[in-house]
C-alpha positions in Angstrom: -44.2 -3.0 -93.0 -43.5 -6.6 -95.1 -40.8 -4.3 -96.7 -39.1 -3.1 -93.6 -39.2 -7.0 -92.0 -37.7 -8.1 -95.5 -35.1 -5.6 -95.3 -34.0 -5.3 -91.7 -33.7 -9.4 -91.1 -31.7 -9.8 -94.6 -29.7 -7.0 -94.0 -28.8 -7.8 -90.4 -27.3 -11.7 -91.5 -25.8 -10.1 -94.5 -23.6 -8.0 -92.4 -22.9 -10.3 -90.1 -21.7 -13.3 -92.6 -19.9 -10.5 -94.3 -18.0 -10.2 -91.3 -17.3 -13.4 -91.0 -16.4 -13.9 -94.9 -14.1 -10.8 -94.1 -12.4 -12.4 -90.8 -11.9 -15.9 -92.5 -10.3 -14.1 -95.9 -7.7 -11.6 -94.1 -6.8 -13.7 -91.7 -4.9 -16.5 -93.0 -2.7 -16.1 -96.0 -2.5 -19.3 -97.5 -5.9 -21.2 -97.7 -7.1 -24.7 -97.3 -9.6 -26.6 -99.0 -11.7 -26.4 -96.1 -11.3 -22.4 -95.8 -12.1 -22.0 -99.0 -15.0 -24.0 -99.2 -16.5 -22.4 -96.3 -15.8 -19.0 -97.8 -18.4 -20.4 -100.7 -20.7 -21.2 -98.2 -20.7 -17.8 -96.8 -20.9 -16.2 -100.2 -23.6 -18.5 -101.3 -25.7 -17.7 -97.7 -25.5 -14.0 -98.7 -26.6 -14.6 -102.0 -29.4 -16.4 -100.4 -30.2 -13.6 -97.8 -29.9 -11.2 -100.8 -32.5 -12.6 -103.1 -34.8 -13.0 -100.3 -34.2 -9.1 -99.5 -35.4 -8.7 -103.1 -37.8 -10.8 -103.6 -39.3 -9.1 -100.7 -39.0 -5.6 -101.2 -40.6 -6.0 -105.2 -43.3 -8.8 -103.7 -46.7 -7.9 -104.8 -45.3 -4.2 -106.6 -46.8 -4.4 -110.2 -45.0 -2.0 -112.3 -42.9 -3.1 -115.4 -40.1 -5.3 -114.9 -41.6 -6.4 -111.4 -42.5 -9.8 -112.1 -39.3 -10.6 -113.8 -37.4 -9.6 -110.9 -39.7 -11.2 -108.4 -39.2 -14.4 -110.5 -35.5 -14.2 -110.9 -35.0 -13.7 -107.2 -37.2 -16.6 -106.0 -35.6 -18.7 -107.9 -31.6 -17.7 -107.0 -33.4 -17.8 -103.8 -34.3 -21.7 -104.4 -30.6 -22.6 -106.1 -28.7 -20.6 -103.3 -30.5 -23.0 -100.6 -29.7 -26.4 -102.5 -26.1 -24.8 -103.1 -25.7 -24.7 -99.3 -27.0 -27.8 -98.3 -24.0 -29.3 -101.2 -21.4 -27.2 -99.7 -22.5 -28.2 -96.4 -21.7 -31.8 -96.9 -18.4 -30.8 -98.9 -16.9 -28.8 -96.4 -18.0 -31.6 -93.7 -16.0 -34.6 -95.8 -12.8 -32.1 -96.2 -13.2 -31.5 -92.6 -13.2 -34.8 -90.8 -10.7 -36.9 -92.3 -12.9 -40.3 -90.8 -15.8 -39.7 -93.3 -15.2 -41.4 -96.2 -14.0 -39.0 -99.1 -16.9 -38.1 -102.1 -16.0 -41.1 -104.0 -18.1 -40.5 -106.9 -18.7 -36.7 -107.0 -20.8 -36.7 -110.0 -23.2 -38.6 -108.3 -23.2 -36.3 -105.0 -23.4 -33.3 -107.4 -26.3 -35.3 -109.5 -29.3 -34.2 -107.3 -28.1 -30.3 -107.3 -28.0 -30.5 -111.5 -31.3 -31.9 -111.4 -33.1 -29.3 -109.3 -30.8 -26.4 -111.0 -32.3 -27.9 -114.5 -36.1 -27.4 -112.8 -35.1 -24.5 -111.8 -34.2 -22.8 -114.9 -37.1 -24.5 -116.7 -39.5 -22.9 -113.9 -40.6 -20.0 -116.0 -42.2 -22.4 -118.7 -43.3 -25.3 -116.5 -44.0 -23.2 -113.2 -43.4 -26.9 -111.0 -41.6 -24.7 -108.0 -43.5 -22.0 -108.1 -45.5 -19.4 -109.5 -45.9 -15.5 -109.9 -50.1 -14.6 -109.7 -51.9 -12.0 -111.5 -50.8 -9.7 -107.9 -47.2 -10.8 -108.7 -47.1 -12.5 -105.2 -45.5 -15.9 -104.8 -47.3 -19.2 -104.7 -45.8 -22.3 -104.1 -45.9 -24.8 -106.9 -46.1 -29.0 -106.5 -42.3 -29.4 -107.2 -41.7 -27.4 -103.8 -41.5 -31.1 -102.1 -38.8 -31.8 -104.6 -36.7 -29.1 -103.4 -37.4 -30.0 -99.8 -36.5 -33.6 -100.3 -32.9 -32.6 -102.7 -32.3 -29.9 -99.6 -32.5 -31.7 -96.8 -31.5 -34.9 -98.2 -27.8 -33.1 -98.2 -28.2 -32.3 -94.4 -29.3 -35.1 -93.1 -27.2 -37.7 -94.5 -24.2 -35.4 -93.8 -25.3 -35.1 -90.3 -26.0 -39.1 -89.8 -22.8 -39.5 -90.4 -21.2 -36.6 -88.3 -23.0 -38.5 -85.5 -21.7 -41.7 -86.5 -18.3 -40.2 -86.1 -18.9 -38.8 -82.6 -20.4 -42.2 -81.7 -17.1 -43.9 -82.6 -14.5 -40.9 -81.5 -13.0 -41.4 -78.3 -10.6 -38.6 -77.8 -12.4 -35.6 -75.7 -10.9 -33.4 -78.1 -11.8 -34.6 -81.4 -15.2 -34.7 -80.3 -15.0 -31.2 -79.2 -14.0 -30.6 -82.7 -16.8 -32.5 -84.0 -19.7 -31.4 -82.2 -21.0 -28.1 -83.8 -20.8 -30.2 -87.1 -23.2 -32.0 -85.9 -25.5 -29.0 -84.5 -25.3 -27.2 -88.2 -28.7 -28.6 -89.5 -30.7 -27.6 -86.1 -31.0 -24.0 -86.6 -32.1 -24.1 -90.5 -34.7 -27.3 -89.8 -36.3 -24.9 -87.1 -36.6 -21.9 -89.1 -37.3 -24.0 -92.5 -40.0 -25.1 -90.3 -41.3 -21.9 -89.1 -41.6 -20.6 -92.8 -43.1 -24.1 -94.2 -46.2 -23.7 -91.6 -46.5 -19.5 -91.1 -46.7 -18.9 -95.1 -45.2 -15.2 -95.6 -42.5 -15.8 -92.7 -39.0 -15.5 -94.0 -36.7 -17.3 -91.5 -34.6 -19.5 -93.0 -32.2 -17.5 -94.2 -31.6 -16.7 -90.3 -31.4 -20.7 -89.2 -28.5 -20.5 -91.7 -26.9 -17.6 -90.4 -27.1 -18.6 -87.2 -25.4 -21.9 -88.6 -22.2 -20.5 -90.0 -21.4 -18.2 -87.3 -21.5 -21.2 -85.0 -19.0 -22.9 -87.3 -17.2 -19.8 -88.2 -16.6 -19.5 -84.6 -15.7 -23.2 -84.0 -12.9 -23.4 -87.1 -11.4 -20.6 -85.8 -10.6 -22.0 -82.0 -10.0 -24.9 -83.6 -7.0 -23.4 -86.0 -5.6 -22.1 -82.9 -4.8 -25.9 -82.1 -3.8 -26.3 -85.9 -0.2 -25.6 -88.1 -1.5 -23.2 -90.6 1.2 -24.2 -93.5 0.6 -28.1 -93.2 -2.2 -28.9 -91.7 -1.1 -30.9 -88.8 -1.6 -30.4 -85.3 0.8 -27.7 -83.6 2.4 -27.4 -80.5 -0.4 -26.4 -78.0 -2.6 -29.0 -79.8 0.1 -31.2 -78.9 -0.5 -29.6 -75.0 -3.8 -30.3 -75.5 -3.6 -34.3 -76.8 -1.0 -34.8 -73.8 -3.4 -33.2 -71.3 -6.3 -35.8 -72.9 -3.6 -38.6 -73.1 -2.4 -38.5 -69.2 -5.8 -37.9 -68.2 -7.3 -40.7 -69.3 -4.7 -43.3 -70.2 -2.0 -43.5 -67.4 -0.8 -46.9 -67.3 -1.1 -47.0 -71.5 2.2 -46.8 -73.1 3.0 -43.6 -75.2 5.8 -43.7 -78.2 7.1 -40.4 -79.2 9.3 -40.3 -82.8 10.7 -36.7 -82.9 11.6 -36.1 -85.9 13.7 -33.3 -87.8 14.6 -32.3 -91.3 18.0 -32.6 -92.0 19.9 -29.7 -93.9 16.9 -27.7 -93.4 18.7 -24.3 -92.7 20.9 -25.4 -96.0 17.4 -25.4 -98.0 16.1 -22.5 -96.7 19.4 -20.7 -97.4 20.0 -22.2 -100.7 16.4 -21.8 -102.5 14.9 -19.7 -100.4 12.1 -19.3 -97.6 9.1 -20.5 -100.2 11.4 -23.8 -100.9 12.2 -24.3 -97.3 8.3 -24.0 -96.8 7.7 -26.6 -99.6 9.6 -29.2 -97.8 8.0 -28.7 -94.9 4.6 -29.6 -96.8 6.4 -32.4 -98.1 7.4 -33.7 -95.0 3.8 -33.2 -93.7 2.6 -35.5 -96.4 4.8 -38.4 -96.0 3.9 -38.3 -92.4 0.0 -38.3 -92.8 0.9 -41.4 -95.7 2.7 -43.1 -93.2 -0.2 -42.2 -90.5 -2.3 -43.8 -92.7 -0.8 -47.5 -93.0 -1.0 -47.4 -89.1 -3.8 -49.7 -87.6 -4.3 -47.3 -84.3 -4.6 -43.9 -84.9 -1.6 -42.0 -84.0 -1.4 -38.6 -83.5 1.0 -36.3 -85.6 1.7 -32.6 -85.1 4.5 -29.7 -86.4 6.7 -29.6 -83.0 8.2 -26.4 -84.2 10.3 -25.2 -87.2 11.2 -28.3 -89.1 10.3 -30.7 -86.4 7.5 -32.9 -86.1 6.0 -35.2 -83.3 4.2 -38.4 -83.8 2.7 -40.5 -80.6 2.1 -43.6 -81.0 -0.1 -45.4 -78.6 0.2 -48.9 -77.2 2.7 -50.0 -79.8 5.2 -52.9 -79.6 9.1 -52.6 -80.7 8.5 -54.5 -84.3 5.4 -52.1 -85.2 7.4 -49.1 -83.7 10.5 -50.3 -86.1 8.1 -50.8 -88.9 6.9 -47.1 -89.0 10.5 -45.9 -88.5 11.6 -47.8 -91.4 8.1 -46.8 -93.5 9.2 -42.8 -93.2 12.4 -43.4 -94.3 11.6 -45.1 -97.7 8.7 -43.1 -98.2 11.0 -40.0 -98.2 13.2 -41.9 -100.7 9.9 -42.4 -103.0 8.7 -38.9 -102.2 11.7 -37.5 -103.4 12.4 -39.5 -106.9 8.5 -38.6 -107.4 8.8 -34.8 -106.6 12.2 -34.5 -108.4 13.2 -31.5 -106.1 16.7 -29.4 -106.3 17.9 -31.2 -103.0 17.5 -34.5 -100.9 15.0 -34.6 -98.4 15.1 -36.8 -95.4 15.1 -36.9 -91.5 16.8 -38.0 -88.4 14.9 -39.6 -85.9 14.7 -40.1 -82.5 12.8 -42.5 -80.3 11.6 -42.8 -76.7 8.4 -45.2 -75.1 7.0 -45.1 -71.8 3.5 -44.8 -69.8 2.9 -40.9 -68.7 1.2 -40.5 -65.2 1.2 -36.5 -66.0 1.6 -34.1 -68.8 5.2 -33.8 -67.0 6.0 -37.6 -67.6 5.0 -37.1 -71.2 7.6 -34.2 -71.7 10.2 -35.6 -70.3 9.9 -38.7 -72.9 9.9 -36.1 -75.8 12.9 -34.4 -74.1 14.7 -38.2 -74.5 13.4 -38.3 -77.7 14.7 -34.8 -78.9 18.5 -36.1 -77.5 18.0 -39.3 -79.4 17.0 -37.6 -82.4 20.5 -35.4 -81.9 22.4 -38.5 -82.0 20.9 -39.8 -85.2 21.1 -36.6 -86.7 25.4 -37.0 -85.5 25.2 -40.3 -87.3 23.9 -38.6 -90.2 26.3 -36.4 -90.6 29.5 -38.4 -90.2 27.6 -40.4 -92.8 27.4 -37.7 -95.4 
């Protein structure tokens, strides 16, 4: 019967993170960082359900070779969980932009060496755990250790996901941020259950139940996001608008449209994968110029080889300022990229306060004529 519940609970999240590991893998061809480490994650969980499946099955059989393998699977078993916890808090800092980036990563990875060094030493020293004279598990003193490494990865991680939600305004973003912030319920519950009903595996399930939630949740949320650069797309543009007008009527809203010019000549020139390369590169000037911004603006790829920043509340000069800022930083991008052609942009500008989603559109619409103009100017220029 322990067999069967071994089998059938392992099996069952197996499948079902294969799935997702599957979805996440086909669906998108070029991978972010985020995607990938979140693939990790997945492969790491079913490495975790995995060695569970097997340490179960072989727990308490005592024919040759059975207490090796009950050994080596406890302890993947042990790594895998420590493993997840790290990527957990990875994926998290790649994910929201306001956490503050692993600074020292040594030092974030120092706690995972440590335990995988116990780890491997286990057979000799047996401080995790132990394999009886019945070749069933029993837990060792330096099972606290690997409860405190764990867990220490989830919870700071989640302190400051809820940090973040504290200080995040925008509906949306908080939306986006939420299930972050749910992640470590599921596995704290289970971890629990199996801490206090020794023989229950259930873990394994709390994480499961984990990843789908935030499978699900990066997938809606990439329907709101540009797949080659990052940025916001259209509809998330919809969707900032729909916040924006909601909320902040009577707040003036900026709107730089801006377009790449010679784009077509680029893409015609050195081909599609060039023409997509400047697009990235115009992404990333953007975001640097986002950056030097005291409010937080929001940025997004309008469509083709235009982009959309909003700028909230902002007078002429700082307006100006960021105008002038994404011009030179193309210069700079450019003599450090040393690229086959000249990159740089036409923009154009329009300010007003948005009672609707309507108001706001018709300010991009004066901003895409403006933009036309400067573009005009550019080429009697050239």
């Amino acid at each position: 019967m322990n067999i069967i519940y071994y089998v059938e609970i392992n099996l069952i999240c197996i499948i079902i993170l294969f799935l997702f590991y599957n979805q996440i893998q086909n669906k998108y061809m070029q991978q972010s960082e985020a995607e990938l480490v979140l693939r990790h994650l997945i492969i790491t969980a079913i490495v975790f359900c995995l060695s569970d499946m097997i340490a179960g099955i072989f727990r308490g059989q005592l024919f040759s070779g059975a207490r090796i393998i009950i050994e080596f699977s406890n302890l993947i078993y042990d790594e895998s969980l420590v493993i997840i916890a790290y990527l957990w808090m990875k994926f998290v800092h790649i994910r929201i932009n306001k956490i503050e980036p692993l600074k020292n990563n040594f030092l974030v990875k120092l706690p995972l060496i440590i335990f995988t060094l116990a780890a491997i030493t286990n057979p000799f020293t047996n401080f995790l755990f132990s394999i009886n004279e019945k070749n069933l598990y029993v837990r060792g003193s330096g099972i606290i250790f690997h409860w405190i490494i764990t867990y220490s990865y989830f919870v700071i991680t989640t302190i400051q996901v809820i940090k973040l939600l504290i200080l995040e305004k925008s509906k949306l973003k908080r939306q986006e941020i939420i299930p972050l912030a749910y992640f470590f319920i599921a596995p704290l519950i289970c971890s629990l259950i199996q801490m206090v009903f020794y023989g229950i595996s259930s873990t394994q399930v709390g994480v499961s139940i984990s990843l789908v939630m935030i499978c699900l949740s990066y997938q809606s949320n990439r329907i709101l996001t540009d797949t080659l650069t990052g940025l916001n797309n259209r509809r998330g543009l919809e969707h900032f608008l729909h916040d924006f007008t909601l909320h902040y009527p009577k707040t003036n809203l900026t709107f730089l449209l801006i377009d790449l010019n010679k784009f077509k000549l680029i893409n015609d020139k050195y081909g599609h994968s060039e023409g997509d390369n400047a697009l990235c590169h115009t992404a990333e000037v953007l975001k640097d110029v986002c950056k030097g911004t005291t409010k937080r603006p929001f940025l997004c790829r309008y469509g083709g080889d235009e982009f959309v920043l909003a700028l909230i509340n902002e007078d002429i000069r700082e307006i100006n300022r960021i105008e002038k800022d994404i011009n030179e930083k193309f210069k700079e991008k450019m003599t450090k990229k040393k690229t086959p052609y000249v990159l740089s942009v036409s923009i154009g500008i329009s300010s007003g306060c948005c009672s609707n989603i309507d108001d706001a559109r018709k300010l991009i619409s004066i901003a895409d004529e403006a933009m036309y103009e400067n573009k005009k100017q550019y080429k009697l220029n050239r």
